[in-house]
Every structure is written in structure tokens, then in C-alpha cells.
PASEBA-1860 file (N, C-alpha, C; in nm, 3 decimals):
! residues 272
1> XXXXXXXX> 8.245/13.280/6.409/8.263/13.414/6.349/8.403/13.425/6.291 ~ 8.424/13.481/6.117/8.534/13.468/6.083/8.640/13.622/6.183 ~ 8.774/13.587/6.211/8.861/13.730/6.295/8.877/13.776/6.151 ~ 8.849/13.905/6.100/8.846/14.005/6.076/9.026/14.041/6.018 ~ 9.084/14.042/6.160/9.240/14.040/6.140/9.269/13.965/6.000 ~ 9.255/13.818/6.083/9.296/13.730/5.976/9.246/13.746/5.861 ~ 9.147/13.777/5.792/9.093/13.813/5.660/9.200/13.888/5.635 ~ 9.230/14.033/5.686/9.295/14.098/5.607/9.414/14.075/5.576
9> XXXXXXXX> 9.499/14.032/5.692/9.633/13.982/5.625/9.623/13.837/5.532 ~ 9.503/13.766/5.486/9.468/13.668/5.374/9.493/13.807/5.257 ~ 9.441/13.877/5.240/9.467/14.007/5.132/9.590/14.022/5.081 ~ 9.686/14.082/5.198/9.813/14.109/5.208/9.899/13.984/5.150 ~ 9.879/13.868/5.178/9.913/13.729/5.112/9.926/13.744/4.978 ~ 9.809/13.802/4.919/9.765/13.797/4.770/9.911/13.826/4.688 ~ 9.953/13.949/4.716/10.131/14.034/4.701/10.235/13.882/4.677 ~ 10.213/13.802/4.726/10.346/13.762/4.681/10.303/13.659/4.549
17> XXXXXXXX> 10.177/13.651/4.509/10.157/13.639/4.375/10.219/13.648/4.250 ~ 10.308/13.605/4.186/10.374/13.645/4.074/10.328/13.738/3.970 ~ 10.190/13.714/3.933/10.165/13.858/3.863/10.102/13.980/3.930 ~ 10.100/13.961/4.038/10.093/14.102/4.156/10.184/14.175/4.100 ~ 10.337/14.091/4.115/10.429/14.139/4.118/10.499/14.226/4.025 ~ 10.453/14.138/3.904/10.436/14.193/3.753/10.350/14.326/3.692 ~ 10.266/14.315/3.758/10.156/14.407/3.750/10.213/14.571/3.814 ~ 10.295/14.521/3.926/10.319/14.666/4.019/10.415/14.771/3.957
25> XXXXXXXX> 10.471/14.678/3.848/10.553/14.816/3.753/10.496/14.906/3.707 ~ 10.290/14.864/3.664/10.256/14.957/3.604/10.152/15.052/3.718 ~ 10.224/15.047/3.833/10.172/15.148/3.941/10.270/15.267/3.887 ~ 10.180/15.408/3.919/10.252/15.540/3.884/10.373/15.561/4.000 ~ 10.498/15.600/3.966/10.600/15.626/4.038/10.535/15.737/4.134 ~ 10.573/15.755/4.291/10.585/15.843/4.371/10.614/15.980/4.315 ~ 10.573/16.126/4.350/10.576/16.237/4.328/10.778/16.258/4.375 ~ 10.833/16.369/4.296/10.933/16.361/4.357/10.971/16.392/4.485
33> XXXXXXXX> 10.841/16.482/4.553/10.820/16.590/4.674/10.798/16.449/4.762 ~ 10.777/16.317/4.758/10.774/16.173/4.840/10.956/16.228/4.884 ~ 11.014/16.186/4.792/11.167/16.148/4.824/11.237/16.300/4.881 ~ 11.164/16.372/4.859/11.263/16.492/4.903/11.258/16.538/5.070 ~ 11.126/16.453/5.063/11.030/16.471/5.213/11.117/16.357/5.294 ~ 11.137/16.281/5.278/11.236/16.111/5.346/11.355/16.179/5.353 ~ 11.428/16.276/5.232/11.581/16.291/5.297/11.530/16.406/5.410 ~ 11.428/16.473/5.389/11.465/16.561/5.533/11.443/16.485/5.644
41> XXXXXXXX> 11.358/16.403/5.654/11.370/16.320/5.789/11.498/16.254/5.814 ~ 11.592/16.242/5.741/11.689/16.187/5.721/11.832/16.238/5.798 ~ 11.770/16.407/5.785/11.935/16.512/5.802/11.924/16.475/5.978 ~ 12.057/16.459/5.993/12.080/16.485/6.110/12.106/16.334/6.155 ~ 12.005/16.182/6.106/12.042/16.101/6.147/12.166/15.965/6.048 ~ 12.187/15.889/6.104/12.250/15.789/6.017/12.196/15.796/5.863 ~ 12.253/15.801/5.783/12.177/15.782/5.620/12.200/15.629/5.616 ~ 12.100/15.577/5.701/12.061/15.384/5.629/11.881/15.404/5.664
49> XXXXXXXX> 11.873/15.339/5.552/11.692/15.315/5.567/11.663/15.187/5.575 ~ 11.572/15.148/5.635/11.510/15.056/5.626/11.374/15.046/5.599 ~ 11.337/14.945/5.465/11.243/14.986/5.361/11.204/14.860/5.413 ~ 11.072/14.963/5.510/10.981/14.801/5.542/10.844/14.751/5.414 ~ 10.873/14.594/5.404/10.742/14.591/5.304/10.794/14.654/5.171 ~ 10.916/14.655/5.102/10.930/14.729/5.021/10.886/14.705/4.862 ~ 10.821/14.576/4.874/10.772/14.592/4.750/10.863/14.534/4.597 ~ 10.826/14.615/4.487/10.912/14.603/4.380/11.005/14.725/4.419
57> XXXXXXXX> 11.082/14.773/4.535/11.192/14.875/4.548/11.191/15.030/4.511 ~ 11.055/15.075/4.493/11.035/15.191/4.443/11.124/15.315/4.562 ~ 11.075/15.278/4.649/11.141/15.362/4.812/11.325/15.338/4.785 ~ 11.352/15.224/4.780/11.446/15.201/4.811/11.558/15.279/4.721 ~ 11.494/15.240/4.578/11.596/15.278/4.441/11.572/15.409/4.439 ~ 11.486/15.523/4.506/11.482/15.592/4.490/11.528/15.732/4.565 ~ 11.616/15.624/4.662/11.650/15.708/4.793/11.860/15.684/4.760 ~ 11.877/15.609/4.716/11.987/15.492/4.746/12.102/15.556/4.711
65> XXXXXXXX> 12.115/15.671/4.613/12.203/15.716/4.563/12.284/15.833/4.637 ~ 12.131/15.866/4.766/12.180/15.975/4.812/12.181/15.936/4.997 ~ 12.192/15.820/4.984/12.216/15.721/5.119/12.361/15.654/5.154 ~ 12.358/15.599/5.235/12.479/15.494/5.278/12.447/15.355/5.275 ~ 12.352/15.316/5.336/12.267/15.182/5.329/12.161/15.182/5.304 ~ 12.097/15.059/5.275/11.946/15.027/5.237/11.909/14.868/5.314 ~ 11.818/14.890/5.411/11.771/14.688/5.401/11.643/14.697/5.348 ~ 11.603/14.658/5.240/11.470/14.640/5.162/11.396/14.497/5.212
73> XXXXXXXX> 11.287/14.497/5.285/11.268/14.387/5.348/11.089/14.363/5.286 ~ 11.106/14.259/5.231/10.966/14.210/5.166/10.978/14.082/5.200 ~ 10.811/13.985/5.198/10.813/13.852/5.221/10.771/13.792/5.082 ~ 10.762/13.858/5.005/10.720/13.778/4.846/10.818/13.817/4.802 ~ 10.888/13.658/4.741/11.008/13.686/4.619/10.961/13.685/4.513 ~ 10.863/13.692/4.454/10.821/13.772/4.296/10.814/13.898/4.345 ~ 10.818/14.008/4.451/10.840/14.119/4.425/10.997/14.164/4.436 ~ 11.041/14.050/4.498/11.224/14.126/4.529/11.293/14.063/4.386
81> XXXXXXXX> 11.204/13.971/4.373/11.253/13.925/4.176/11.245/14.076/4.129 ~ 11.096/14.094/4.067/11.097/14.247/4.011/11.199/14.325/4.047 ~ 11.246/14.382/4.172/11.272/14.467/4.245/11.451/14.444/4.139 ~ 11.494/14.347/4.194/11.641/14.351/4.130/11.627/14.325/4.005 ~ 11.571/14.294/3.926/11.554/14.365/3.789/11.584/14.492/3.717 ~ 11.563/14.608/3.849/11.534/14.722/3.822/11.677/14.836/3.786 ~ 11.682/14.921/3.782/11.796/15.016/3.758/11.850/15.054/3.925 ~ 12.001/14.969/3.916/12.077/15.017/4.041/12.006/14.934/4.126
89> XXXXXXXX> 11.953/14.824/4.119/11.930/14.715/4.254/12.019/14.654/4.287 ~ 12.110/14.643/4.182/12.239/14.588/4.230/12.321/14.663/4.291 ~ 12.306/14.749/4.343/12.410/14.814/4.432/12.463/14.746/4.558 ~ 12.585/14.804/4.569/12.597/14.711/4.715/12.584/14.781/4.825 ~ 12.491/14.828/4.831/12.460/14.951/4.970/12.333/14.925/4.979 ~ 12.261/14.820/4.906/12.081/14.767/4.917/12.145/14.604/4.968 ~ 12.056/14.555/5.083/12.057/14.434/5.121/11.918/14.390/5.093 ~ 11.868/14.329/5.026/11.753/14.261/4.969/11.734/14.130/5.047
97> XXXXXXXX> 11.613/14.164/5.133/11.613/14.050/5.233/11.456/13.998/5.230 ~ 11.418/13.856/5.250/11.304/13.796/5.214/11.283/13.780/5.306 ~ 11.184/13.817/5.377/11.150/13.771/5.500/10.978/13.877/5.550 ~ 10.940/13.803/5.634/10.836/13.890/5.711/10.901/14.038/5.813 ~ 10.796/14.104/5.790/10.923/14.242/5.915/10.937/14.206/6.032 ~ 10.830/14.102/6.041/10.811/14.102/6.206/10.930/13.982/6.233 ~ 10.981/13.923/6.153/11.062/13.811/6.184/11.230/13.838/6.091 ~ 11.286/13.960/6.038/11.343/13.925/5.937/11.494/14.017/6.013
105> XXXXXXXX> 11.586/13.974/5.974/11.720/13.984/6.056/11.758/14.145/6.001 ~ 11.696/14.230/6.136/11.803/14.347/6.075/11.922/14.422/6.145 ~ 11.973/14.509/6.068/12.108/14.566/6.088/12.145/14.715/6.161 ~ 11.996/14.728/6.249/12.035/14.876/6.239/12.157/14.953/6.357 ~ 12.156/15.058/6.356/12.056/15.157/6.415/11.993/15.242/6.222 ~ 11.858/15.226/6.231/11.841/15.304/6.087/11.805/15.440/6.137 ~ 11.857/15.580/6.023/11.821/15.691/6.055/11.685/15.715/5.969 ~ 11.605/15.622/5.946/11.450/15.680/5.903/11.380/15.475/5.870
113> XXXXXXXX> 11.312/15.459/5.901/11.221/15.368/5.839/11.115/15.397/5.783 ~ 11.038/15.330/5.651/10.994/15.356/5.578/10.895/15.249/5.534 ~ 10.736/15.270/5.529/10.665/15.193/5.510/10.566/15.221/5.421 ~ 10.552/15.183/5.344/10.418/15.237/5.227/10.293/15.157/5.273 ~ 10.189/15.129/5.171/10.067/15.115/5.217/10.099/14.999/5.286 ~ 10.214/14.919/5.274/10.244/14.788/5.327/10.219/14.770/5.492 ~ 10.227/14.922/5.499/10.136/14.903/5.692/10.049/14.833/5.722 ~ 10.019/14.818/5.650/9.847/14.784/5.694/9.842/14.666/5.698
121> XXXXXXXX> 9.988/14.554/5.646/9.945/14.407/5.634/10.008/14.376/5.747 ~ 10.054/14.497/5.817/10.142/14.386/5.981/10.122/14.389/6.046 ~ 10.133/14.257/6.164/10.125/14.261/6.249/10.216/14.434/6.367 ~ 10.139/14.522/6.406/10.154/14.613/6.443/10.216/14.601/6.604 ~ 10.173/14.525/6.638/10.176/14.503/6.813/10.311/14.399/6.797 ~ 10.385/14.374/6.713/10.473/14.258/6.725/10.590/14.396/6.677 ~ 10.555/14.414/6.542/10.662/14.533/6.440/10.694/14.666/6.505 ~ 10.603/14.727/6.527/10.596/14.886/6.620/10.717/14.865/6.734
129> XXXXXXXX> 10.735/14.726/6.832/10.833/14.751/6.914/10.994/14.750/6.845 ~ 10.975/14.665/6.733/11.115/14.577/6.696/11.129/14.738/6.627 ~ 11.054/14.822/6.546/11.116/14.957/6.486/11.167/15.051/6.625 ~ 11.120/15.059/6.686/11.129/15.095/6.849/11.311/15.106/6.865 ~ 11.310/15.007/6.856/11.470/14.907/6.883/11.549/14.961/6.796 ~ 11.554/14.896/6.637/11.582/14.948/6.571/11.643/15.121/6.487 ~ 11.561/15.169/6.528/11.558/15.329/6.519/11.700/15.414/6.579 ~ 11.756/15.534/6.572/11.849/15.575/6.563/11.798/15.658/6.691
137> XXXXXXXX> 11.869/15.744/6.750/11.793/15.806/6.877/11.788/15.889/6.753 ~ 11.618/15.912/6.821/11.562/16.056/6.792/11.489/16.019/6.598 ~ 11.538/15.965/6.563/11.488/15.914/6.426/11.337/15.864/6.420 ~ 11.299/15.842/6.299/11.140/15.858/6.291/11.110/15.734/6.171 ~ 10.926/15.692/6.152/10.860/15.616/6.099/10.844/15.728/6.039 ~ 10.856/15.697/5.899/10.784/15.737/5.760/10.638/15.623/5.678 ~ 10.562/15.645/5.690/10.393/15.551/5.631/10.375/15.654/5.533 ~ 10.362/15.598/5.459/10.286/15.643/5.267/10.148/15.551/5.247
145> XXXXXXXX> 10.064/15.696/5.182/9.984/15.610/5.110/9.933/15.686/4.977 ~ 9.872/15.617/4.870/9.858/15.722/4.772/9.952/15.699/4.644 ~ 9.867/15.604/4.551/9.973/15.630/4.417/9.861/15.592/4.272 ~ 9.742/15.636/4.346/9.627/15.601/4.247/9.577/15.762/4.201 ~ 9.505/15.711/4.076/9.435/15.864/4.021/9.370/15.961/4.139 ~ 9.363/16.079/4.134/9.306/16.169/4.246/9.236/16.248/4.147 ~ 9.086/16.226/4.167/8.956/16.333/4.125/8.951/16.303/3.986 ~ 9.005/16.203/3.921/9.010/16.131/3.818/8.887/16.175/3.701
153> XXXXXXXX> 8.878/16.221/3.630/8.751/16.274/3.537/8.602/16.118/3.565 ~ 8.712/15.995/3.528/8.625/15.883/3.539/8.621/15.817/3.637 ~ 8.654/15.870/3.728/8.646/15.829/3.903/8.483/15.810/3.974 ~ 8.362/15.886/3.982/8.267/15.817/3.973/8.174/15.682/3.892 ~ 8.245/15.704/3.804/8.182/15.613/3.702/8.221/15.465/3.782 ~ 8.381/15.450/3.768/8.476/15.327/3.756/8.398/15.284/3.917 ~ 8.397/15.373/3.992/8.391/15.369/4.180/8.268/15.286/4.151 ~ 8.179/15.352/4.099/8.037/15.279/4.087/8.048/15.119/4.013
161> XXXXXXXX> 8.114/15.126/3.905/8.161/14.987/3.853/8.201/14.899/3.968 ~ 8.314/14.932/4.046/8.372/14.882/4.075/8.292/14.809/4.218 ~ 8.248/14.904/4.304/8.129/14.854/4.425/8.069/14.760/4.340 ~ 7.947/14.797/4.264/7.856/14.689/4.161/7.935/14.529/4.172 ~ 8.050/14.576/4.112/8.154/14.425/4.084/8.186/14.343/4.201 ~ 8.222/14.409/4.368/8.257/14.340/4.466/8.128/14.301/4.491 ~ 8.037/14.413/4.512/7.883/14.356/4.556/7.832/14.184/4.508 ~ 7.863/14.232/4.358/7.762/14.083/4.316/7.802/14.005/4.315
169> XXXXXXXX> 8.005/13.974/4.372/8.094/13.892/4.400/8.045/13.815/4.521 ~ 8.024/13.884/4.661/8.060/13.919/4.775/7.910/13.903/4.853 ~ 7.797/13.961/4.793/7.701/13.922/4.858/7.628/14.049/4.922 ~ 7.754/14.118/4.899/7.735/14.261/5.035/7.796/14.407/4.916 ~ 7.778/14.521/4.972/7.839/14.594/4.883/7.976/14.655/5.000 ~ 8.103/14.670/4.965/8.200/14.667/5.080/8.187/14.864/5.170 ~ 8.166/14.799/5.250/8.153/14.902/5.364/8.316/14.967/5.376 ~ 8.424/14.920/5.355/8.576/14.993/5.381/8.596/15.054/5.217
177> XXXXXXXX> 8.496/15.069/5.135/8.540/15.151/5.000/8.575/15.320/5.034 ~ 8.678/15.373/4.981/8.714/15.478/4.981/8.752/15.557/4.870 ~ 8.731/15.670/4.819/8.796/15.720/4.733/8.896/15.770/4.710 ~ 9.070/15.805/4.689/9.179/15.833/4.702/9.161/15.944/4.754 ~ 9.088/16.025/4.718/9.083/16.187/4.793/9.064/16.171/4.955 ~ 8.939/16.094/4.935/8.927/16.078/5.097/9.068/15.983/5.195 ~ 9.099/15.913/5.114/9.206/15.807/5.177/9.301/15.927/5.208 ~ 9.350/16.046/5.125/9.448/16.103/5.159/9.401/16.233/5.284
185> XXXXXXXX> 9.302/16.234/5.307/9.249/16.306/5.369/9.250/16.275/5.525 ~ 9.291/16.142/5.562/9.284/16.054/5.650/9.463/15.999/5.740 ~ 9.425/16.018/5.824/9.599/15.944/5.884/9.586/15.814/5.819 ~ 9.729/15.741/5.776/9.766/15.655/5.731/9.748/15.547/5.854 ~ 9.840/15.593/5.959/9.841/15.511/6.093/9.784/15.524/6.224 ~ 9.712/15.420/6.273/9.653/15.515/6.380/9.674/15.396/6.509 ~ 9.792/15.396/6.583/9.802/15.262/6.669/9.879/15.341/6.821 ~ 9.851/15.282/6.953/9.955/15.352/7.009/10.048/15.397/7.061
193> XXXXXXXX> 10.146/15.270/6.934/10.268/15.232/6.925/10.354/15.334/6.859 ~ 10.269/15.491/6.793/10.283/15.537/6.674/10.244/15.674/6.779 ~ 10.374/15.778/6.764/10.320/15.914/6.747/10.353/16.011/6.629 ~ 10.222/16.043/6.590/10.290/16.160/6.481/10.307/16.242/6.506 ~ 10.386/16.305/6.434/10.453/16.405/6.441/10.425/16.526/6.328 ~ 10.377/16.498/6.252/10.329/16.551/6.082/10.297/16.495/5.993 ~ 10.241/16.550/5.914/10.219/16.466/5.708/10.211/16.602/5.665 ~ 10.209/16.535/5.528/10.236/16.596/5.399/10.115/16.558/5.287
201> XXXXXXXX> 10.042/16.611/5.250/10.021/16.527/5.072/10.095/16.647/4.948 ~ 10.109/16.561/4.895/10.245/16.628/4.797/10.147/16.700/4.713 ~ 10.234/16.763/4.599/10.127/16.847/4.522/10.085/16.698/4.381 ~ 9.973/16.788/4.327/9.921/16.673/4.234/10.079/16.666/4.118 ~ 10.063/16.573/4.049/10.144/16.545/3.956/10.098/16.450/3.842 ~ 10.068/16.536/3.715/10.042/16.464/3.607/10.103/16.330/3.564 ~ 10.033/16.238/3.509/10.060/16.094/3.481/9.995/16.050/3.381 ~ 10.024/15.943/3.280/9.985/15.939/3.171/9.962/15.821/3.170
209> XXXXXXXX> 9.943/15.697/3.112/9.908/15.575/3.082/9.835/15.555/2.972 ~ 9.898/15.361/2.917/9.768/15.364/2.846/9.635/15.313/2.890 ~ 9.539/15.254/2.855/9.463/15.215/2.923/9.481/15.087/2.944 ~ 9.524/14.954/2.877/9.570/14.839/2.953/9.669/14.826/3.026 ~ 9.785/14.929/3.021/9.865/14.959/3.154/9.801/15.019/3.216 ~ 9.668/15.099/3.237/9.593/15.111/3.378/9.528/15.018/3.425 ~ 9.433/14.892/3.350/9.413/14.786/3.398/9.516/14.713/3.477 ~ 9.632/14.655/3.419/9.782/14.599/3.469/9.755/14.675/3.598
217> XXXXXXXX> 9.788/14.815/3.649/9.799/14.867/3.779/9.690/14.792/3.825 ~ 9.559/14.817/3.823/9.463/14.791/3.875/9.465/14.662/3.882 ~ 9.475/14.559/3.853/9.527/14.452/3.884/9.661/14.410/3.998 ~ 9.707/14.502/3.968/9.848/14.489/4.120/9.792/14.510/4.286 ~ 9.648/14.549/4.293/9.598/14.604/4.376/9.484/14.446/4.427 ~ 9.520/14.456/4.601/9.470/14.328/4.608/9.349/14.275/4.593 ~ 9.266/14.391/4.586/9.100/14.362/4.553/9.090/14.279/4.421 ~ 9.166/14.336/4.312/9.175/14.311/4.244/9.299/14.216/4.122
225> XXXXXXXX> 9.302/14.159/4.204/9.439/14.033/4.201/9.336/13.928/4.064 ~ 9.426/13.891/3.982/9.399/13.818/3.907/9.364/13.660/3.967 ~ 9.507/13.664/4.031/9.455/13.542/4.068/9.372/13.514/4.166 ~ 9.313/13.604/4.214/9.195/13.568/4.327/9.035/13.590/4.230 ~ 9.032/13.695/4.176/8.950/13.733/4.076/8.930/13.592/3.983 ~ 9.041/13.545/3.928/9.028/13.384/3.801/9.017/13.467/3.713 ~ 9.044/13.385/3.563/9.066/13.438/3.505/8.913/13.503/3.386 ~ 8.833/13.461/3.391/8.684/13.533/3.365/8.627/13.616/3.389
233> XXXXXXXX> 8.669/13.622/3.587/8.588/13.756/3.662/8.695/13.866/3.562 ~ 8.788/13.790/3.582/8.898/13.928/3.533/8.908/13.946/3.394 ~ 8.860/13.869/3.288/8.834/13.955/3.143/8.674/14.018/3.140 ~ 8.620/13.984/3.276/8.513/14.068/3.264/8.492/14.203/3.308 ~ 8.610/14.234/3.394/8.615/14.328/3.480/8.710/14.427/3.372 ~ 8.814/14.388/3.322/8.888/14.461/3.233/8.767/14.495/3.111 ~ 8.709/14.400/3.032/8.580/14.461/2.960/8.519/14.586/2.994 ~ 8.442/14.606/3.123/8.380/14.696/3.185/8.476/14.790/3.190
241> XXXXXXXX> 8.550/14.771/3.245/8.614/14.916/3.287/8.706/14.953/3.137 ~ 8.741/14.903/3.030/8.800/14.983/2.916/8.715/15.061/2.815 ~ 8.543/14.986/2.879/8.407/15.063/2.788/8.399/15.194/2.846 ~ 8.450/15.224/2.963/8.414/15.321/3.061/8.524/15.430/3.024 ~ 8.657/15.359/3.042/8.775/15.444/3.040/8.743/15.493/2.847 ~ 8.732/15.445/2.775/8.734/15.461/2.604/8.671/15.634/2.634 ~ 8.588/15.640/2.730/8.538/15.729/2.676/8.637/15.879/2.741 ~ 8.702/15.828/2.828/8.788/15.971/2.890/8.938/15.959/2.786
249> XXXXXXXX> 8.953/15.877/2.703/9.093/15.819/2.698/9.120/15.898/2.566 ~ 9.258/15.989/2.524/9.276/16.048/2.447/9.434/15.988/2.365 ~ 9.359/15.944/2.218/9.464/15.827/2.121/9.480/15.745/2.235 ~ 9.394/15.708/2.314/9.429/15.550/2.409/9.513/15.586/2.535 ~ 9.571/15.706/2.512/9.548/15.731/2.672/9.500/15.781/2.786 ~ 9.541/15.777/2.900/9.471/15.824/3.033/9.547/15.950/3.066 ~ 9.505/16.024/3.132/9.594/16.108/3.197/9.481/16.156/3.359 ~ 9.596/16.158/3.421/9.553/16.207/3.561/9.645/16.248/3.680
257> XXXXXXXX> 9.613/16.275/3.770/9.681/16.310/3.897/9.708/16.250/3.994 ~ 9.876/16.247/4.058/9.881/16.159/4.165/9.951/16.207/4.279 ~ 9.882/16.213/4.372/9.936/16.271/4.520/9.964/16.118/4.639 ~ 10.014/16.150/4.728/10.076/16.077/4.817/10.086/16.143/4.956 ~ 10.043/16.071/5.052/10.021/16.119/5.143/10.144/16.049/5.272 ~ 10.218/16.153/5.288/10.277/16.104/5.387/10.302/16.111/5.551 ~ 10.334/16.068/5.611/10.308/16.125/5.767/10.410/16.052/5.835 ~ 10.522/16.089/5.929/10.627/16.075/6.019/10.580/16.098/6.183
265> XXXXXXXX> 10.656/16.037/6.232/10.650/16.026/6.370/10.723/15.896/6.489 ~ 10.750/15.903/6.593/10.831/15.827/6.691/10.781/15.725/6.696 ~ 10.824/15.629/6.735/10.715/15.496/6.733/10.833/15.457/6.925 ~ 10.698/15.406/6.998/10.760/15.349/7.092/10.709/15.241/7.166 ~ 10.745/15.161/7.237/10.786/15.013/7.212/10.637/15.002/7.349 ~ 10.514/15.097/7.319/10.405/15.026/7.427/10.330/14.951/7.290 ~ 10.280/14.856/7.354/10.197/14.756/7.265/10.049/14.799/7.307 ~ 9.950/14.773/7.211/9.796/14.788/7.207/9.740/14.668/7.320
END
């Protein structure tokens, strides 16, 4: 019997892909009500974050100006490539560190840690204690999720495309499909290494694209990884879905809504 576990962090693998990495620029930026929500968790403790899983630096660059420190900790260097590319990665108050979370050298005491959907690829029972440690007294886990269209005009259509497409891949049609509404509707974390304390979903916020920079996103997303897809499934899949999108798309672009769901709370060092 294949572990289940292991499948999913095979997923999470997909990310350090070079055009994952490429692809994740054309994910929609966080609402600003994300970052305004992190400095309040913030008042009162140390201003250093630690940006677990951080990705191409969206958390990080976006906090940094109004911080003291940053450790941005990712295990794919095509995303910390992207990442210092970006505006103000070069600062010297961001430590850009390659490594796994569960293994990667940090500096704290941090007054907030910070994890986006990147939760979901870790080992929890190893990470949950080391943030434990880490943490500032009294300081808190920040988990995000949420940076896809919400109630999307062509959101049934694509959903239906898109099942159809894993189905006739896969054998099966996938039983963990969700729709962003419902995903935000849902705790991010649920371990009970983890207490919450609150969430948030921010208000909607208009977003624009064109439609092959919505493919590009959709491609940054691991279901849909080019290179796991090859390169056929994936001019077939971009086919389908630009016949679909043509028809919502105004002079070629998209427009839609994007919320983010966030949720804080203590994390302490009992393991599952």
C-alpha cells in the first residue's frame, strides 16, 4: 500500500522545479489586509519574522520595511533565485536561507512566524516543536491560505475541466478537490501541536490578468506543474482552459477576486 504521507510531500517536491518557480510571479499578490493582519500579531513582540517555506518572498518583501529582521527559509533554490531578483531582497535585514524548516539553522527568538500554504508540505510532528523553541514568549504561528480566484464567473466550468483532466490522468476522479470558497471556509491547520487562537479572510480584492498569465499561475500550482504534467498534457490543458476562459475574458483579460484566509495561534512543543 502506497503511505499517503509520502505522496504528498512527492507534490511539495514538485516547488523546487525551476519553472514552478518562474511561474509563481504570476500568482496574484496577497490582499493588503494579509500584511496589516501579521504587523498586529507583531506589536508587542520582537519585530523579526521568520518566513517559513517562503517561497518567491512575497511574505517576506512585504513585511521587511516595517521589521528589524527577516529569515526567509525555503528548500528550492529556483524559488530563493526568483525571490532575490525581486525589489528590496537585497536588504540586509532578510537572511535567505536554503534549507528544509525542519533542518535549517535558525536565529531566533522570532516575534511572529509565518507560513503560507507551504504548511501542508511539512513534516508537522518534527517543525511544530522546533517553532515551539523558536518563538518569542507569548508570540504566535501565522498559516495563510488563499491567492486563487474566489466565485470566479468561470469557476464551474474550469472546476469541471479541471476534475475531467485529473480523472482521465489518474484513473480516479480526485476526492481532496476543493473550491477556494470552500478552502477558505475551512481551518488552514488542524494538528495538536497548533492552538488557534483566530482567523481572518480578508475582504475580496479585485485582480486582473491576462489570460496566459493566468495559465503561467495555474501552472505554479502543483497539480499542475509542467513538468510533471510533460509537455503535451500541458499544451493540452492550456488549449482547454483558454477556449473556456475566451469566453469570460474582456480585450484578453480576466478579472476576479482574491481573498486569503488567515489564522494565528500558539504552537506547543506536544507531538501527534
Amino acid at each position: 500500500m502506497s503511505d499517503p504521507v509520502a505522496a504528498y510531500r512527492a507534490l511539495g517536491r514538485r516547488f523546487s522545479q525551476a519553472r514552478m518557480a518562474e511561474n509563481y510571479l504570476f500568482r496574484p499578490p496577497y490582499p493588503a489586509e494579509v500584511y496589516d493582519t501579521l504587523l498586529e500579531l507583531l506589536r508587542g513582540h520582537p519585530r523579526v519574522l521568520l518566513d517559513a517555506g517562503c517561497g518567491t518572498g512575497k511574505i517576506t518583501l512585504g513585511l521587511i520595511d516595517q521589521i528589524d529582521r527577516a529569515d526567509a527559509v525555503d528548500p528550492s533554490e529556483p524559488m530563493l533565485g526568483v525571490a532575490r531578483t525581486r525589489p528590496e531582497a537585497a536588504s540586509e535585514k532578510i537572511r535567505w536561507i536554503r534549507a528544509a524548516i525542519e533542518d535549517a539553522q535558525l536565529d531566533p527568538p522570532y516575534g511572529l512566524i509565518v507560513a503560507a500554504s507551504s504548511i501542508h508540505w511539512m513534516d508537522l510532528d518534527r517543525t511544530l516543536p522546533r517553532f515551539a523553541e523558536a518563538l518569542a514568549d507569548g508570540a504566535m504561528l501565522a498559516v495563510l491560505d488563499g491567492d486563487a480566484p474566489v466565485d470566479a464567473p468561470w469557476g464551474h466550468e474550469a472546476s469541471a475541466f479541471m476534475i475531467d483532466f485529473i480523472a482521465a490522468r489518474e484513473g480516479q476522479r480526485p476526492k481532496w478537490w476543493k473550491t477556494t470558497r470552500e478552502r477558505l471556509a475551512e481551518p488552514v491547520l488542524m494538528h495538536p501541536g497548533f492552538e488557534s487562537l483566530g482567523h481572518r479572510v480578508t475582504a475580496p480584492v479585485e485582480f486582473s490578468q491576462s489570460i496566459a498569465d493566468y495559465l503561467r499561475c495555474q501552472h505554479s500550482r502543483a497539480t499542475w506543474s509542467e513538468d510533471h504534467l510533460g509537455e503535451k498534457p500541458s499544451a493540452e490543458f492550456d488549449a482547454a482552459m483558454t477556449a473556456i476562459l475566451n469566453r469570460y475574458a474582456r480585450d484578453g483579460m480576466l478579472t476576479f477576486n482574491v481573498q486569503t484566509r488567515i489564522e494565528w495561534g500558539r504552537v506547543t512543543e506536544v507531538r501527534s
